[in-house]
C-alpha positions in Angstrom: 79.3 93.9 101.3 82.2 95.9 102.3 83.9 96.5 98.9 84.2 99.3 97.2 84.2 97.3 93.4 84.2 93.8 93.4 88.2 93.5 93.2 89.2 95.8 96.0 88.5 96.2 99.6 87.9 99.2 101.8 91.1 99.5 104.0 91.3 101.2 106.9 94.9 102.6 108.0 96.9 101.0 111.2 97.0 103.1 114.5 94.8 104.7 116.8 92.0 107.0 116.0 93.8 110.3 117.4 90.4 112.4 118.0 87.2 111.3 118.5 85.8 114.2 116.4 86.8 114.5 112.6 89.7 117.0 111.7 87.5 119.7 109.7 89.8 120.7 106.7 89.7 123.8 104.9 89.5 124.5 101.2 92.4 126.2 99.5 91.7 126.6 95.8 92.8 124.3 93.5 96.1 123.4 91.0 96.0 122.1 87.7 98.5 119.0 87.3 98.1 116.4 84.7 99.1 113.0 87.0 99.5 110.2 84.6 99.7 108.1 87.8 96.9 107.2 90.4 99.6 107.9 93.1 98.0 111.1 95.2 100.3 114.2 95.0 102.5 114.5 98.6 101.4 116.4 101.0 103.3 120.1 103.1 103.5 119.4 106.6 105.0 121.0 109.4 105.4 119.7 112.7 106.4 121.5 116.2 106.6 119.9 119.9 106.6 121.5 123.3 107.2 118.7 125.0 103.4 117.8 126.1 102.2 117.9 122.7 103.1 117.8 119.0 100.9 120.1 116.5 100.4 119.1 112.9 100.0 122.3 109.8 99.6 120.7 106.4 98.4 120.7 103.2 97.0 118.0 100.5 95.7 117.5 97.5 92.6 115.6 96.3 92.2 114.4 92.7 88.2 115.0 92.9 85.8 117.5 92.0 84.0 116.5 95.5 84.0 118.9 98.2 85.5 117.0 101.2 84.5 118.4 104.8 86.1 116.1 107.2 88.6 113.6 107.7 89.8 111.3 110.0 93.2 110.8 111.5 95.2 107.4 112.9 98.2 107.7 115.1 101.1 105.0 115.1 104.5 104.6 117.1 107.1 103.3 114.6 111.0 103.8 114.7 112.2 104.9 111.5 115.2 103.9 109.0 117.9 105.7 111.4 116.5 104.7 114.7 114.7 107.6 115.2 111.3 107.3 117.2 108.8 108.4 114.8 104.6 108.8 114.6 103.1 108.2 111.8 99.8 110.2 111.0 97.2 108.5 108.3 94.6 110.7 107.0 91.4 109.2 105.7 87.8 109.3 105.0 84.6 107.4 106.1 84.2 104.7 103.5 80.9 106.9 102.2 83.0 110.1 101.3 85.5 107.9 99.8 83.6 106.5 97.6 81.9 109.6 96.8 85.6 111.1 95.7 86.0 108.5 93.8 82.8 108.9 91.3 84.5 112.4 90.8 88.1 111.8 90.4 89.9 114.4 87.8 93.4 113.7 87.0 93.8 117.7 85.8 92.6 119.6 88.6 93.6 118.8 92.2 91.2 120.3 95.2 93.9 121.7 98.1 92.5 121.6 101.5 94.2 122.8 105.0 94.4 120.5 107.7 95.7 121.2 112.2 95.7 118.9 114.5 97.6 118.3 117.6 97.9 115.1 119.7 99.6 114.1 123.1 98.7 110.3 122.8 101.6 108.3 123.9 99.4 105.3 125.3 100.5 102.9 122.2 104.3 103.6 123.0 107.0 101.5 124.0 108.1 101.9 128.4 110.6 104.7 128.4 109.4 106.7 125.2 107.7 109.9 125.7 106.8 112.2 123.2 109.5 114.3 123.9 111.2 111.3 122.4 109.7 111.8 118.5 112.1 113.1 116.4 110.2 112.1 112.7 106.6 112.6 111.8 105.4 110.8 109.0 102.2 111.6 107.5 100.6 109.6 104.8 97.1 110.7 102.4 95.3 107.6 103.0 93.5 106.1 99.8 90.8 103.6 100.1 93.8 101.2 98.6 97.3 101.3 100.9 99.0 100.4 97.3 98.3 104.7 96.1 98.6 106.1 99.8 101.1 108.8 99.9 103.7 109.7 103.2 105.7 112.5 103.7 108.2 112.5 106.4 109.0 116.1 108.5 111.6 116.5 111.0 109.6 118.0 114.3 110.7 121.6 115.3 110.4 122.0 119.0 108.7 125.3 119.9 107.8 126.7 123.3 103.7 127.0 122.9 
């Protein structure tokens, strides 16, 4: 059976699968934040282009006293509220680790981890778009339910390397 209880489905997030290996992430303390709400916290990203490539520098927070290791990112072309082009980035765990968080969750105390990627996938995009074109990133925590994911959107800086 592929539920996580007997109400809710695993859900895996839209796009394409960005690397084939899992983004390792990197522990960066902890906060303490009493979250009434079983909305995950947004997450700090930057994002830079040179042209060939877009890099991604963030940080999130898990409500879980489980050490998480690796995660898993999606890619997807969208156009955003002004037109803009825009990718949107889902980060996400196996369905084992998710479950795993979720048998530890702690409202109080939020785990920060550091995550870097880059990508220069532009196979899912419309003729004429290159990623020269993105403007927008968009990147969203991923829970096991799309209802409590979290997305925060960063304008992309263009850099030279």
């Amino acid at each position: 059976m592929n539920t996580l209880t007997t109400e809710k489905l695993f859900i895996y997030p839209p796009g394409v699968l960005i690397t084939e290996k899992p983004v390792l992430v990197e522990s960066s303390g902890h906060i303490n934040f009493k979250n009434d709400s079983k909305i995950p916290l947004p997450s700090l990203v930057e994002a830079k282009s040179n042209g060939t490539e877009i890099k991604i520098k963030g940080l999130f927070f898990v409500a879980s006293d489980f050490d998480l290791r690796e995660v898993y990112i999606n890619q997807l072309f969208s156009i955003s509220n002004y037109g803009c082009c825009k990718l949107q980035f889902f980060i996400y765990c196996d369905q084992e680790t998710s479950l795993e968080i979720k048998s530890k969750v702690n409202l109080e105390k939020y785990k920060a981890y550091t995550f870097e990627f880059k990508t220069s996938n532009a196979e899912a995009f419309p003729e004429g778009i290159k990623l020269q074109n993105i403007k927008v990133v968009q990147t969203f925590i991923w829970d096991i339910d799309p209802e409590t994911s979290r997305g925060t959107e960063t304008t992309v800086k263009t850099s030279n390397n």
